[in-house]
N, CA, C, O and CB atoms as a CASP TS submission, in Angstrom:
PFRMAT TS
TARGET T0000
AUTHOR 0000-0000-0000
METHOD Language model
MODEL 1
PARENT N/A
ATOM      1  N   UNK     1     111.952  77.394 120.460  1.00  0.00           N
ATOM      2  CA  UNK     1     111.238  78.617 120.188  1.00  0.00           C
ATOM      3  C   UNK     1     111.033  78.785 118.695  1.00  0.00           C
ATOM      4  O   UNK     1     111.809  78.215 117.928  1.00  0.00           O
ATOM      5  CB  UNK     1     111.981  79.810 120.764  1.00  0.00           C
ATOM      6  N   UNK     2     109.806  79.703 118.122  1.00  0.00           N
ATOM      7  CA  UNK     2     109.645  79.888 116.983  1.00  0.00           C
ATOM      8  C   UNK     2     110.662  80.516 116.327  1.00  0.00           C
ATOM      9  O   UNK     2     111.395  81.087 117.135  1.00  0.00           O
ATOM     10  CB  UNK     2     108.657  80.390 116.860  1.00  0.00           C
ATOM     11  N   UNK     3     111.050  80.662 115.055  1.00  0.00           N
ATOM     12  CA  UNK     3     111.849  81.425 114.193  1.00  0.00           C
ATOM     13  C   UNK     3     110.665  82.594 114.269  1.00  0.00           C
ATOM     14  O   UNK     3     110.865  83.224 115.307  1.00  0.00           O
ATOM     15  CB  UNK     3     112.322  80.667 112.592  1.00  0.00           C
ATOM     16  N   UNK     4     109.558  83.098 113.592  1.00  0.00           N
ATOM     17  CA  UNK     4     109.190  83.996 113.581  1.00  0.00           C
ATOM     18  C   UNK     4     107.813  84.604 114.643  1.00  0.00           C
ATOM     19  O   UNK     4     106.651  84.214 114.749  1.00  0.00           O
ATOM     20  CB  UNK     4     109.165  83.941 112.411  1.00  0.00           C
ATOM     21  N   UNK     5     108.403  85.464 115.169  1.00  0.00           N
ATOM     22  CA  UNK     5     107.385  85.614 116.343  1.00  0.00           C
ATOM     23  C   UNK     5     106.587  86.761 116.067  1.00  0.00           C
ATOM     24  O   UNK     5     105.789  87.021 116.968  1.00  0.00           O
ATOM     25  CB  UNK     5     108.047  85.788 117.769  1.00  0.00           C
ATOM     26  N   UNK     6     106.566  87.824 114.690  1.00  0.00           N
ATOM     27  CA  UNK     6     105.730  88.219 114.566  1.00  0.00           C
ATOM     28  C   UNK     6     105.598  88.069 113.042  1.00  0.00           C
ATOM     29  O   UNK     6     106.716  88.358 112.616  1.00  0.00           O
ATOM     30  CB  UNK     6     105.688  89.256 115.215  1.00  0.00           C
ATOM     31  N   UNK     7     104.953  87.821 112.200  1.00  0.00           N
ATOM     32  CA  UNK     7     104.252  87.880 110.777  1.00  0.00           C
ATOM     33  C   UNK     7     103.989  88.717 110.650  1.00  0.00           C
ATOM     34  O   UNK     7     103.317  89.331 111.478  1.00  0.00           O
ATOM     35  CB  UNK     7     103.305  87.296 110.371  1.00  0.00           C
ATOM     36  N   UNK     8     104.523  89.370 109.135  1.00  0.00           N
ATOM     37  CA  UNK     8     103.828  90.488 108.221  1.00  0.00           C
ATOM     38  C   UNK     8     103.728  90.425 106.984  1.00  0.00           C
ATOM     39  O   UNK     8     104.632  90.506 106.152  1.00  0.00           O
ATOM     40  CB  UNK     8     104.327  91.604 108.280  1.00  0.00           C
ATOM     41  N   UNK     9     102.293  90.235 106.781  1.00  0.00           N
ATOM     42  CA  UNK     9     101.590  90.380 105.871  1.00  0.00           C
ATOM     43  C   UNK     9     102.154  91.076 105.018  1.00  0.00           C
ATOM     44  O   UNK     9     103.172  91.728 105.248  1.00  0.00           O
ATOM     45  CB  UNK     9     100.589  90.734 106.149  1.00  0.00           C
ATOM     46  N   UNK    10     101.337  91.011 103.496  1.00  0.00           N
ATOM     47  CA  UNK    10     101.654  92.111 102.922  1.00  0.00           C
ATOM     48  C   UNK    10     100.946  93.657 102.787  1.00  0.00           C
ATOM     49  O   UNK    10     101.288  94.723 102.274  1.00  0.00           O
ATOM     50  CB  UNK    10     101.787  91.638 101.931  1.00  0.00           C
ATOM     51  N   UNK    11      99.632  93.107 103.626  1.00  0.00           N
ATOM     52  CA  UNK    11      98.531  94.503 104.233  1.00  0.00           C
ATOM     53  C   UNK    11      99.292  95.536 104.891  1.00  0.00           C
ATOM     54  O   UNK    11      99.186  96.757 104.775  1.00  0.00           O
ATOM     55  CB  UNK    11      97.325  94.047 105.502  1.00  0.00           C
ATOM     56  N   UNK    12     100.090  94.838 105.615  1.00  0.00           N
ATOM     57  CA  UNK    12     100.761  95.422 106.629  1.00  0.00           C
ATOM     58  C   UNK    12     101.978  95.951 106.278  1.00  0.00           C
ATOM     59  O   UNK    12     102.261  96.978 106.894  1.00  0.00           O
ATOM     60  CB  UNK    12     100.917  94.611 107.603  1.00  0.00           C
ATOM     61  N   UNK    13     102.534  95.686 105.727  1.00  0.00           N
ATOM     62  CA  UNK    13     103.641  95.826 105.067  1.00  0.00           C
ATOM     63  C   UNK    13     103.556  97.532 104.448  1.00  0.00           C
ATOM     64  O   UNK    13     104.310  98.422 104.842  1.00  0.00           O
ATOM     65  CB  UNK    13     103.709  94.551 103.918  1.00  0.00           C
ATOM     66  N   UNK    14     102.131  97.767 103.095  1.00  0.00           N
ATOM     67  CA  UNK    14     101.642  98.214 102.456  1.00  0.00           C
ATOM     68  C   UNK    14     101.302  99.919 103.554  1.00  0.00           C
ATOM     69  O   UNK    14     101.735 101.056 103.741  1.00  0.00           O
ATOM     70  CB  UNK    14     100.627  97.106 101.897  1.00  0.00           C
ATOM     71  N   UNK    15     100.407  99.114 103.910  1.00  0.00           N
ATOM     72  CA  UNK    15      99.909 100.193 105.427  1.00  0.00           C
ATOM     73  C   UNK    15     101.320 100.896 106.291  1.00  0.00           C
ATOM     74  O   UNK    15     101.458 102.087 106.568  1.00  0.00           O
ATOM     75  CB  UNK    15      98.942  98.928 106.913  1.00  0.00           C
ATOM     76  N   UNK    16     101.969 100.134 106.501  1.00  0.00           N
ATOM     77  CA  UNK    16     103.207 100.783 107.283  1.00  0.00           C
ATOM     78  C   UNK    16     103.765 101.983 106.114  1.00  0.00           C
ATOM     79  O   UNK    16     104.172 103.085 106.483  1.00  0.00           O
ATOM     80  CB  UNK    16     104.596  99.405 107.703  1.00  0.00           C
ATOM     81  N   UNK    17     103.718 101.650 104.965  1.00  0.00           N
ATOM     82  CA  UNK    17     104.317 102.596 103.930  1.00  0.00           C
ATOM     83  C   UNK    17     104.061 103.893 103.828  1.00  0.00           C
ATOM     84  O   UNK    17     104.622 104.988 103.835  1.00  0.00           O
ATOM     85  CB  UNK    17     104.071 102.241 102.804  1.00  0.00           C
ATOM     86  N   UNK    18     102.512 103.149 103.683  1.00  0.00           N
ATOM     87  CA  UNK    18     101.341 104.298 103.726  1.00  0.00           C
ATOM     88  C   UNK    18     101.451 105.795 104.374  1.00  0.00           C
ATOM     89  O   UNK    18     101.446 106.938 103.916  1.00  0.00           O
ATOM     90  CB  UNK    18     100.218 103.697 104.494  1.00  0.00           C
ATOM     91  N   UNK    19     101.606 104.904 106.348  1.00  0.00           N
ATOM     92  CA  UNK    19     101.949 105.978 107.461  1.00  0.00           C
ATOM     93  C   UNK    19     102.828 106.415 107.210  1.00  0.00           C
ATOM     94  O   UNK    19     102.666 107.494 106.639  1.00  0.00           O
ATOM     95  CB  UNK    19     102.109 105.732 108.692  1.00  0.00           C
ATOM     96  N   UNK    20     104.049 106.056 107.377  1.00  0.00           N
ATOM     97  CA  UNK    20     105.427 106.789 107.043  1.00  0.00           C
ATOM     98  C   UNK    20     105.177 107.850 105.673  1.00  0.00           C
ATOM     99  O   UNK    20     105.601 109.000 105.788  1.00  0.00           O
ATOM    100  CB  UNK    20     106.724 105.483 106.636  1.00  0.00           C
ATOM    101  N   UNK    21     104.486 107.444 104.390  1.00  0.00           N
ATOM    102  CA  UNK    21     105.123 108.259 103.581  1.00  0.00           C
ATOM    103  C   UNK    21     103.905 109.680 103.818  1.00  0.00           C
ATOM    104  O   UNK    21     104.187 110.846 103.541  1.00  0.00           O
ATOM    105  CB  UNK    21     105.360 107.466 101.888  1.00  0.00           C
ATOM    106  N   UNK    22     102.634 109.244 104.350  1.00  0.00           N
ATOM    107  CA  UNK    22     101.618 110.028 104.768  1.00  0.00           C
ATOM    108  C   UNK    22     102.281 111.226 105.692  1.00  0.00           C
ATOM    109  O   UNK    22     102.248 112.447 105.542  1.00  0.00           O
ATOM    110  CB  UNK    22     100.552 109.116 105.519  1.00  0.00           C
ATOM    111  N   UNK    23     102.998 110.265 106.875  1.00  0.00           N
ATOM    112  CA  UNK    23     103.705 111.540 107.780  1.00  0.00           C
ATOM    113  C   UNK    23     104.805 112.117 107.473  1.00  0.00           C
ATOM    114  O   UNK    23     105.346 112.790 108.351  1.00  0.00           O
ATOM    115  CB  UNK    23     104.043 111.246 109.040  1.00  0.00           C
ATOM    116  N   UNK    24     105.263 112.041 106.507  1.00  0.00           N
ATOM    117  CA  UNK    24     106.403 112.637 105.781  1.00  0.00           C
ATOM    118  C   UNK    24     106.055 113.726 105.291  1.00  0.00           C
ATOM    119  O   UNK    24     106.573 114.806 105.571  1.00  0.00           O
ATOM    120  CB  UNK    24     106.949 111.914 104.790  1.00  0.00           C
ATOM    121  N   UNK    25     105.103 113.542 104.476  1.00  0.00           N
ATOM    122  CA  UNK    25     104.472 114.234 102.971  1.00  0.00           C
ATOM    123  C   UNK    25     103.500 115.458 103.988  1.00  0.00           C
ATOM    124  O   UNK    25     103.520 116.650 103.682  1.00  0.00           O
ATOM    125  CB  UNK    25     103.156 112.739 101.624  1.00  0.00           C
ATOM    126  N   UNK    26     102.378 114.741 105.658  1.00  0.00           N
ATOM    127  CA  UNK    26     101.915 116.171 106.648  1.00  0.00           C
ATOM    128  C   UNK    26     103.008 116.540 106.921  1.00  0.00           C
ATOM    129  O   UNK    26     103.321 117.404 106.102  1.00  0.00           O
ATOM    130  CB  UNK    26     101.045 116.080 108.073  1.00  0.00           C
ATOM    131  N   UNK    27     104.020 116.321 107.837  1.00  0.00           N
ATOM    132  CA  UNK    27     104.868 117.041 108.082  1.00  0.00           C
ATOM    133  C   UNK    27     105.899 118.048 107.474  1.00  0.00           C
ATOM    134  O   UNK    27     106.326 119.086 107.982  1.00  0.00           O
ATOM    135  CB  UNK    27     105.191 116.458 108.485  1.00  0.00           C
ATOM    136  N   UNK    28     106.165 117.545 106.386  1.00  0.00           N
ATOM    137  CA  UNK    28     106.367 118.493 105.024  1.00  0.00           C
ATOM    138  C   UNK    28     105.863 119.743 104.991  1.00  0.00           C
ATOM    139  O   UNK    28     106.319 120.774 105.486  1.00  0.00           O
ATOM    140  CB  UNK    28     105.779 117.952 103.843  1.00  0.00           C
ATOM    141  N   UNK    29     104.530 119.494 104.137  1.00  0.00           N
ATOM    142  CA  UNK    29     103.366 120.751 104.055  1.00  0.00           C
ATOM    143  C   UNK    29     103.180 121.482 105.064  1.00  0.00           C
ATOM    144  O   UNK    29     103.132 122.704 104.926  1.00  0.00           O
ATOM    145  CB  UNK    29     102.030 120.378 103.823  1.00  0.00           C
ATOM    146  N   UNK    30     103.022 120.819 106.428  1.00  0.00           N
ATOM    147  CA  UNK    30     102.527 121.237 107.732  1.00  0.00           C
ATOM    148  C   UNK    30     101.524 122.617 107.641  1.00  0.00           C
ATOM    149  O   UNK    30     101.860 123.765 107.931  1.00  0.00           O
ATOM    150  CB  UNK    30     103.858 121.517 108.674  1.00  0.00           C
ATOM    151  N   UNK    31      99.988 122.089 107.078  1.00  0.00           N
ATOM    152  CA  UNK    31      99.290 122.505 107.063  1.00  0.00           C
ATOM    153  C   UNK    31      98.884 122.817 108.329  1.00  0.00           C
ATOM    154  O   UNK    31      99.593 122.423 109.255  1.00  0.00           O
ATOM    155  CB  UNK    31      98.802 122.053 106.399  1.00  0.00           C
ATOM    156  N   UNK    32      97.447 123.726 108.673  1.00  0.00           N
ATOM    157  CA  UNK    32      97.469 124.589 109.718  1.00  0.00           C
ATOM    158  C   UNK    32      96.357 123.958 110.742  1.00  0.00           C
ATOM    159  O   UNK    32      95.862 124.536 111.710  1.00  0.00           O
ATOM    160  CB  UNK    32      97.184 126.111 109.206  1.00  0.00           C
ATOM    161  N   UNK    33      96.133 122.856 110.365  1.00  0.00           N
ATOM    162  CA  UNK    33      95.349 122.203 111.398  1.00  0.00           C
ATOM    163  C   UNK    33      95.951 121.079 111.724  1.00  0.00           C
ATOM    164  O   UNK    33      95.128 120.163 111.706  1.00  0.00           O
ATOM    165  CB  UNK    33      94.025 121.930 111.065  1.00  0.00           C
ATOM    166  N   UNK    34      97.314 120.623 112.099  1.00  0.00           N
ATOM    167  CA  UNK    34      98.637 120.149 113.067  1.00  0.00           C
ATOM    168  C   UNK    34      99.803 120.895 113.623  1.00  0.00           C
ATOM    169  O   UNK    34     100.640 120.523 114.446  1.00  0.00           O
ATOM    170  CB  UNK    34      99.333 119.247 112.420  1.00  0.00           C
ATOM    171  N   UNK    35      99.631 122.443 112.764  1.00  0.00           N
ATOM    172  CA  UNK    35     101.092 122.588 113.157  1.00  0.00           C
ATOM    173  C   UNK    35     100.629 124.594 113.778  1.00  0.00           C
ATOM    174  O   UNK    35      99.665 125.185 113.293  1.00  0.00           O
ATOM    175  CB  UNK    35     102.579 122.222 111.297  1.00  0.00           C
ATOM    176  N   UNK    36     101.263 125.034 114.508  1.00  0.00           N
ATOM    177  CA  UNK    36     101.157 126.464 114.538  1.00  0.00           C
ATOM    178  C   UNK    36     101.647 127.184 113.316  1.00  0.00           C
ATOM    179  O   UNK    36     101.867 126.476 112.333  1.00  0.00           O
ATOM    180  CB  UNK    36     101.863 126.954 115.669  1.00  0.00           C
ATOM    181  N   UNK    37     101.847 128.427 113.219  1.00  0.00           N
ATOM    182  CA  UNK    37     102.435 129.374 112.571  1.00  0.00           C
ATOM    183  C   UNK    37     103.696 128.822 112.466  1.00  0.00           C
ATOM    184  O   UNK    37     104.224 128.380 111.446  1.00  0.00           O
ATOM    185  CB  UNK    37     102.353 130.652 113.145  1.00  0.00           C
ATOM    186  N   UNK    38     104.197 128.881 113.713  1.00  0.00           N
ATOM    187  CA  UNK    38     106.248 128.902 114.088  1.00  0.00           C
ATOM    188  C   UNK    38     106.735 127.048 113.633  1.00  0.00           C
ATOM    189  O   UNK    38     107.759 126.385 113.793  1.00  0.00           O
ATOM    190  CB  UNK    38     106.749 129.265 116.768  1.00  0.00           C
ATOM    191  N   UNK    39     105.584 126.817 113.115  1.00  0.00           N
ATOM    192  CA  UNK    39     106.213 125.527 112.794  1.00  0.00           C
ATOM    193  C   UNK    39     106.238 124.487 113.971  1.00  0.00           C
ATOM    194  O   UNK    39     107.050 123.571 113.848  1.00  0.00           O
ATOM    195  CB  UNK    39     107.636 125.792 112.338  1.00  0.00           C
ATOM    196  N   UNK    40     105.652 124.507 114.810  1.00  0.00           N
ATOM    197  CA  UNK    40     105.356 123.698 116.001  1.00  0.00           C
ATOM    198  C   UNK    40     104.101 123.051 116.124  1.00  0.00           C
ATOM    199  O   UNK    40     103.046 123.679 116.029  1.00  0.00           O
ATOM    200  CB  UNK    40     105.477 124.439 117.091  1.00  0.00           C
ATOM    201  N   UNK    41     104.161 121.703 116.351  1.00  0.00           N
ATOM    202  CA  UNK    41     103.223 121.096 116.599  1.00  0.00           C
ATOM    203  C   UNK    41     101.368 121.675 117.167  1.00  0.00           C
ATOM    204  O   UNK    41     101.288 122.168 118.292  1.00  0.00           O
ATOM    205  CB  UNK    41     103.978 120.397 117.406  1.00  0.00           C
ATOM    206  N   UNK    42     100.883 121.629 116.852  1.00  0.00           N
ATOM    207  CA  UNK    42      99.778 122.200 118.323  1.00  0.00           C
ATOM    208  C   UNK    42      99.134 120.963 118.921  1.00  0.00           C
ATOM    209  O   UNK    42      98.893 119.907 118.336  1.00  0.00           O
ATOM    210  CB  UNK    42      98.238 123.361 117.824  1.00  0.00           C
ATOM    211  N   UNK    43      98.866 121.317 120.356  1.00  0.00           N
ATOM    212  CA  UNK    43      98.298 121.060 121.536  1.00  0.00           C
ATOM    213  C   UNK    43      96.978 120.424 121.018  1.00  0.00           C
ATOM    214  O   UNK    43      96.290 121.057 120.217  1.00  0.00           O
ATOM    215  CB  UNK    43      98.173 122.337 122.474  1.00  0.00           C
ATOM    216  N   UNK    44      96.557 119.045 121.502  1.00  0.00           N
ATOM    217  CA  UNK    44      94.822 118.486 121.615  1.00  0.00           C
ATOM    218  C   UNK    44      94.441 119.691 122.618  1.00  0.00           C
ATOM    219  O   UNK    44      94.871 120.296 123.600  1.00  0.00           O
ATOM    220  CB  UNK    44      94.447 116.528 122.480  1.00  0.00           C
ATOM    221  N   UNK    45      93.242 119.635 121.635  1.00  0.00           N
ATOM    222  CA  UNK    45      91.848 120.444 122.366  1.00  0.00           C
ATOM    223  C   UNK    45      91.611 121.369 121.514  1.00  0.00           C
ATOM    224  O   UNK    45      92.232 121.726 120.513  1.00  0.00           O
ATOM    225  CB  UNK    45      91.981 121.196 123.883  1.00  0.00           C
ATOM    226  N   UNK    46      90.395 121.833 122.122  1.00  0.00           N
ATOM    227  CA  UNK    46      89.356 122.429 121.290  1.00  0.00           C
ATOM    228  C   UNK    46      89.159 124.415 121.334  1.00  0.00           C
ATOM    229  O   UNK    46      88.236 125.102 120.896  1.00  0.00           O
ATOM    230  CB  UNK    46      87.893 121.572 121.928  1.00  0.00           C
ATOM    231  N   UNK    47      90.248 124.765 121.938  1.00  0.00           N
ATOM    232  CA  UNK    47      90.380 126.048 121.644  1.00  0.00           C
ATOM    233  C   UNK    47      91.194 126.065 120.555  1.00  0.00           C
ATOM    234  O   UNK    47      91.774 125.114 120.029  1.00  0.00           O
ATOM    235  CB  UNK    47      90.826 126.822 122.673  1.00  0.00           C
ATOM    236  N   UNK    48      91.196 127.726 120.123  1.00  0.00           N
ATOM    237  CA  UNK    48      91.615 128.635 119.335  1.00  0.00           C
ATOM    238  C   UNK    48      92.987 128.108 118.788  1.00  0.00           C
ATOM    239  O   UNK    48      93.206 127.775 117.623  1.00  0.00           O
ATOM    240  CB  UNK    48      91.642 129.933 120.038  1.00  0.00           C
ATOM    241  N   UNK    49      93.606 128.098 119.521  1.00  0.00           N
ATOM    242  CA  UNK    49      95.453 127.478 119.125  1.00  0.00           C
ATOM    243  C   UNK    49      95.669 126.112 119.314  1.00  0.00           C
ATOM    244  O   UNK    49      96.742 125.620 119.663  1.00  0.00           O
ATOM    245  CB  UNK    49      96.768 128.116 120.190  1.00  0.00           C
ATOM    246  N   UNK    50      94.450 125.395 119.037  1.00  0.00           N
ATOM    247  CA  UNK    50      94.778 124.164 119.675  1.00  0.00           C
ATOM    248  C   UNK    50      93.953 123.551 118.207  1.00  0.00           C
ATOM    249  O   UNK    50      93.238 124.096 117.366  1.00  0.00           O
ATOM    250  CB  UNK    50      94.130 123.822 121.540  1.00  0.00           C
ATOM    251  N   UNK    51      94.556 121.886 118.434  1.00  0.00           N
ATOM    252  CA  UNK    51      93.643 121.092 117.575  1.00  0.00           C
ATOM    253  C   UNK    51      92.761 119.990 117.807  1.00  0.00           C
ATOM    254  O   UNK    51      93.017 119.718 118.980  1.00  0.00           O
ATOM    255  CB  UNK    51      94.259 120.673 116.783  1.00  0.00           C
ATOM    256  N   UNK    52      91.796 119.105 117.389  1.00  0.00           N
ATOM    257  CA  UNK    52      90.971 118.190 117.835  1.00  0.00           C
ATOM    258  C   UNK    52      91.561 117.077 117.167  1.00  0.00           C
ATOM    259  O   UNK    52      91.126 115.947 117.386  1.00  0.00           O
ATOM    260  CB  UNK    52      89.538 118.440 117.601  1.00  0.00           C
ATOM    261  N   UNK    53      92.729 117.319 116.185  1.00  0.00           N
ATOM    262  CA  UNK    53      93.054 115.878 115.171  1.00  0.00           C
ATOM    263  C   UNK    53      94.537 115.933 115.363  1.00  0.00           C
ATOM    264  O   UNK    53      95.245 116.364 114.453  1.00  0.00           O
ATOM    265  CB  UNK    53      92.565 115.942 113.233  1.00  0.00           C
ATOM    266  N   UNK    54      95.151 115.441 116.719  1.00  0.00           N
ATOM    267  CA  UNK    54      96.897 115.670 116.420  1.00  0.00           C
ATOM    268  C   UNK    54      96.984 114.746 115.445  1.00  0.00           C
ATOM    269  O   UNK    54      96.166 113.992 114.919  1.00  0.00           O
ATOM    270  CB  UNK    54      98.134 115.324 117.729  1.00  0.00           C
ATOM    271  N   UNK    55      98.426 115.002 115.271  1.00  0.00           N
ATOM    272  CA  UNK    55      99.022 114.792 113.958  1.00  0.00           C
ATOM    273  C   UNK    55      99.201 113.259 114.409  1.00  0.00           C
ATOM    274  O   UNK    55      98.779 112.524 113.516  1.00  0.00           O
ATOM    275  CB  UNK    55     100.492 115.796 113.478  1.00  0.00           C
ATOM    276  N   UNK    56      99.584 112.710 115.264  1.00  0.00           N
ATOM    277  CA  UNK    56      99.915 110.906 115.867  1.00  0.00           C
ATOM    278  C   UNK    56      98.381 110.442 115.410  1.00  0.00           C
ATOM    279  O   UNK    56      98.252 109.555 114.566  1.00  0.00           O
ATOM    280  CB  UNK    56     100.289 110.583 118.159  1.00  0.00           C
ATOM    281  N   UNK    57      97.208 111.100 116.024  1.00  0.00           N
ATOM    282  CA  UNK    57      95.761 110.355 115.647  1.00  0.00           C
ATOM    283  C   UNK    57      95.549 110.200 114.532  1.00  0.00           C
ATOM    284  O   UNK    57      95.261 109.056 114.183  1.00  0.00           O
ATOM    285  CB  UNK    57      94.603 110.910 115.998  1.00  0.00           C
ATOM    286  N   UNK    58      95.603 111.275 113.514  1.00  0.00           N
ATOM    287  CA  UNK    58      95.589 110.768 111.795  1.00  0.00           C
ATOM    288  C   UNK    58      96.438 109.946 111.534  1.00  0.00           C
ATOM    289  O   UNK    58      96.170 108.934 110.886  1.00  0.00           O
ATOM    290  CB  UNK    58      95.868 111.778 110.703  1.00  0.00           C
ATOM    291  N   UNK    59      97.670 110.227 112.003  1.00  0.00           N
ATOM    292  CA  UNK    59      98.084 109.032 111.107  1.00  0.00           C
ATOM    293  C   UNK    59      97.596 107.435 111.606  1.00  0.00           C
ATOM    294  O   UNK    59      97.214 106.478 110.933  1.00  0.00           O
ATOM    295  CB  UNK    59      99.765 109.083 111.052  1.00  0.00           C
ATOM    296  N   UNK    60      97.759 107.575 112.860  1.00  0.00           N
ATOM    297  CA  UNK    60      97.262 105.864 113.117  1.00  0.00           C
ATOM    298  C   UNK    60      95.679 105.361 112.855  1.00  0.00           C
ATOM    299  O   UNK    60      95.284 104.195 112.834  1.00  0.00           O
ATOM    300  CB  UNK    60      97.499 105.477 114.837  1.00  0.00           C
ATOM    301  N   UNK    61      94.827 106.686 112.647  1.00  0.00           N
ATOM    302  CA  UNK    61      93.579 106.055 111.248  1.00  0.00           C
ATOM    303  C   UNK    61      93.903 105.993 110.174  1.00  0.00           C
ATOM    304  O   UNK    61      93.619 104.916 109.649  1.00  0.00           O
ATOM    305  CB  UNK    61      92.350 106.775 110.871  1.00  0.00           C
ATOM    306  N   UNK    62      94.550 106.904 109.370  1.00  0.00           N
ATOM    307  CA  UNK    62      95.099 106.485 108.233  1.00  0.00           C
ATOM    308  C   UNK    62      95.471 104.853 108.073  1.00  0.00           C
ATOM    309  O   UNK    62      95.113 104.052 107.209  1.00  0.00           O
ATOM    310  CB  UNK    62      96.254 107.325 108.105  1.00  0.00           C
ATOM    311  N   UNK    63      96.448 104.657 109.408  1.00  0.00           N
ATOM    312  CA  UNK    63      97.166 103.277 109.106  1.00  0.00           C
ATOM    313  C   UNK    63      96.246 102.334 109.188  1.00  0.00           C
ATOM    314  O   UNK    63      96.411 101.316 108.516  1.00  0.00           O
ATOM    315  CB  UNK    63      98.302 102.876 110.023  1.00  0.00           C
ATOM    316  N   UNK    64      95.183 102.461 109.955  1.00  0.00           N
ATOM    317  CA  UNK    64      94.051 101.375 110.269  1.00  0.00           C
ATOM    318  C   UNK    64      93.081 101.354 109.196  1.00  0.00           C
ATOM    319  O   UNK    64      92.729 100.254 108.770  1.00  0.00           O
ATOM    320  CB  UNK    64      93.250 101.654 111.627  1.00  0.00           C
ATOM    321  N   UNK    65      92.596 102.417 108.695  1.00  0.00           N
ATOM    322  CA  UNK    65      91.715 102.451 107.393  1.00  0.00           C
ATOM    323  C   UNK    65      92.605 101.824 106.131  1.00  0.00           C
ATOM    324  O   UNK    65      91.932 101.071 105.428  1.00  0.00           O
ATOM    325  CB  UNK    65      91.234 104.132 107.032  1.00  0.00           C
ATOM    326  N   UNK    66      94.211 102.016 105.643  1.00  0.00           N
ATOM    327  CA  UNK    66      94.455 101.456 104.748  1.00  0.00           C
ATOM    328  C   UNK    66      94.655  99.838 104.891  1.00  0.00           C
ATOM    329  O   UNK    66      94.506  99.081 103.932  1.00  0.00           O
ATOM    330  CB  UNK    66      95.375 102.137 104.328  1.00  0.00           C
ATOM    331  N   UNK    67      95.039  99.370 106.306  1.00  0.00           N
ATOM    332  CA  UNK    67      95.107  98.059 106.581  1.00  0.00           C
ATOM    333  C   UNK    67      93.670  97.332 106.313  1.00  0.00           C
ATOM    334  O   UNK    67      93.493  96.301 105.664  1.00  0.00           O
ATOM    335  CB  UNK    67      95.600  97.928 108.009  1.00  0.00           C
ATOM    336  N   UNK    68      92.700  98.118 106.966  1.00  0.00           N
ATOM    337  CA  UNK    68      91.581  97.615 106.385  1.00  0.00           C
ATOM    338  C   UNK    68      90.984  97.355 104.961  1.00  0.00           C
ATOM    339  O   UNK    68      90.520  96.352 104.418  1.00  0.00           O
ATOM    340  CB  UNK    68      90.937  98.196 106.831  1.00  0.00           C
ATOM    341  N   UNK    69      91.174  98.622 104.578  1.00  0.00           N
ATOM    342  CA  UNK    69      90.339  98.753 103.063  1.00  0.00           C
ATOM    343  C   UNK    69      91.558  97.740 102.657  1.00  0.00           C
ATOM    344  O   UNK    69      91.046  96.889 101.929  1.00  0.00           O
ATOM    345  CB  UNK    69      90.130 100.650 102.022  1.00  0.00           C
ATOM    346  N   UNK    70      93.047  97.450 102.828  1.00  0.00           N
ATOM    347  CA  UNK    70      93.454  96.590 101.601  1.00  0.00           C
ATOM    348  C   UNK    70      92.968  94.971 102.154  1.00  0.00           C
ATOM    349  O   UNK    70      92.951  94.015 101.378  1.00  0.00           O
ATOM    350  CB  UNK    70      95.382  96.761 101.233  1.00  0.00           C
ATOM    351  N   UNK    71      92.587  94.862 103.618  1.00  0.00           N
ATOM    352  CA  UNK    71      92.030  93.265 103.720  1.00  0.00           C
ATOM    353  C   UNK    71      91.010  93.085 102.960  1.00  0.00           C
ATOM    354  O   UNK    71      90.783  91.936 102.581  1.00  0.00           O
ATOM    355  CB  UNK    71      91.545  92.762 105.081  1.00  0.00           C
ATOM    356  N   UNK    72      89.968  94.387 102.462  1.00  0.00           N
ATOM    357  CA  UNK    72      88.135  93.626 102.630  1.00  0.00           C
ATOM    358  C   UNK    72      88.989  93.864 100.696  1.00  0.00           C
ATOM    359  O   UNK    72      88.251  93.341  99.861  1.00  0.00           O
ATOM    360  CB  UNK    72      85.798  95.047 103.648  1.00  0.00           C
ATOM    361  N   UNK    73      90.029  94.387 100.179  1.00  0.00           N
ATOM    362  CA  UNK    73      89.748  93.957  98.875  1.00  0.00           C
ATOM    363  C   UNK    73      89.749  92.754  98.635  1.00  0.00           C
ATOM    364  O   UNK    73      88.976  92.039  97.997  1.00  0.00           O
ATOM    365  CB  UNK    73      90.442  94.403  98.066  1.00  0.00           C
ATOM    366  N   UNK    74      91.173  92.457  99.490  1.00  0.00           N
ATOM    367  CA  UNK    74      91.272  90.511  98.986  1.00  0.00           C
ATOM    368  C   UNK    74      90.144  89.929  99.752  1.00  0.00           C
ATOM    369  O   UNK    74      90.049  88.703  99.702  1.00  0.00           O
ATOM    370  CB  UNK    74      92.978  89.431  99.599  1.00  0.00           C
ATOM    371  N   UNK    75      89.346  90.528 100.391  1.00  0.00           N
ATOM    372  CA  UNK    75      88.503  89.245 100.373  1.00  0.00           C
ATOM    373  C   UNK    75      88.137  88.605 102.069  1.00  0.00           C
ATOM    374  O   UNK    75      87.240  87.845 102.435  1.00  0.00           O
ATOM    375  CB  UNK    75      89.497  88.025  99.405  1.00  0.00           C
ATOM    376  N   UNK    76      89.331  89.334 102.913  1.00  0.00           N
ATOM    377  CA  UNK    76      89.366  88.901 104.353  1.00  0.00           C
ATOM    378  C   UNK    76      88.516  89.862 105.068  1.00  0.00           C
ATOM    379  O   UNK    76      88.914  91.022 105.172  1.00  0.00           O
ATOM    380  CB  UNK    76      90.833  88.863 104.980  1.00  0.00           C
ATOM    381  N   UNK    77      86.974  89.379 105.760  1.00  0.00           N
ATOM    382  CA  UNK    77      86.108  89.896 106.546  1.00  0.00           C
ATOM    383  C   UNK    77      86.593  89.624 107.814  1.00  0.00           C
ATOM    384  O   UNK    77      85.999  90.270 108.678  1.00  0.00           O
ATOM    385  CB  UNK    77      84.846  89.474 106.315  1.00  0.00           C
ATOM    386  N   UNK    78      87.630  88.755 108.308  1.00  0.00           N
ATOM    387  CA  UNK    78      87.650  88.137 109.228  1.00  0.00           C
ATOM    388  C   UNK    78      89.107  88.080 109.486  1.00  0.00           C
ATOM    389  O   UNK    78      89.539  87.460 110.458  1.00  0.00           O
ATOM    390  CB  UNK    78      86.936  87.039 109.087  1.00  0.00           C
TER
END
């Protein structure tokens, strides 16, 4: 069997940082379009007390946009 069965980059590496210190730093602030008043998460959807961007969906674009933007610097389209 292989010694390493999954590889990480240093994109990846970078990007993982990213998320973590991203969801640290929302959850922190817990501005008012993830979290209620009482400090609680809010609910997907599109009413009044609710949100269209939970807090799990930003971050995993976040993580995908920085993985990206740091491939196409070096150079990897592919």
């Amino acid at each position: 069997m292989g010694d390493n069965l999954i590889t990480m980059n240093d994109q990846l590496k970078i990007a993982i940082l990213v998320v973590l210190a991203g969801g640290y730093f929302i959850y922190e602030k817990k501005p008012t379009i993830f979290f209620k008043d009482n400090g609680e998460f809010k609910q997907f959807g599109l009413k009044n007390d609710e949100t269209p961007f939970p807090f799990f969906m930003a971050l995993m674009i976040a993580g995908f946009l920085t993985y990206y933007c740091l491939l196409l610097k070096e150079g990897k389209y592919v």
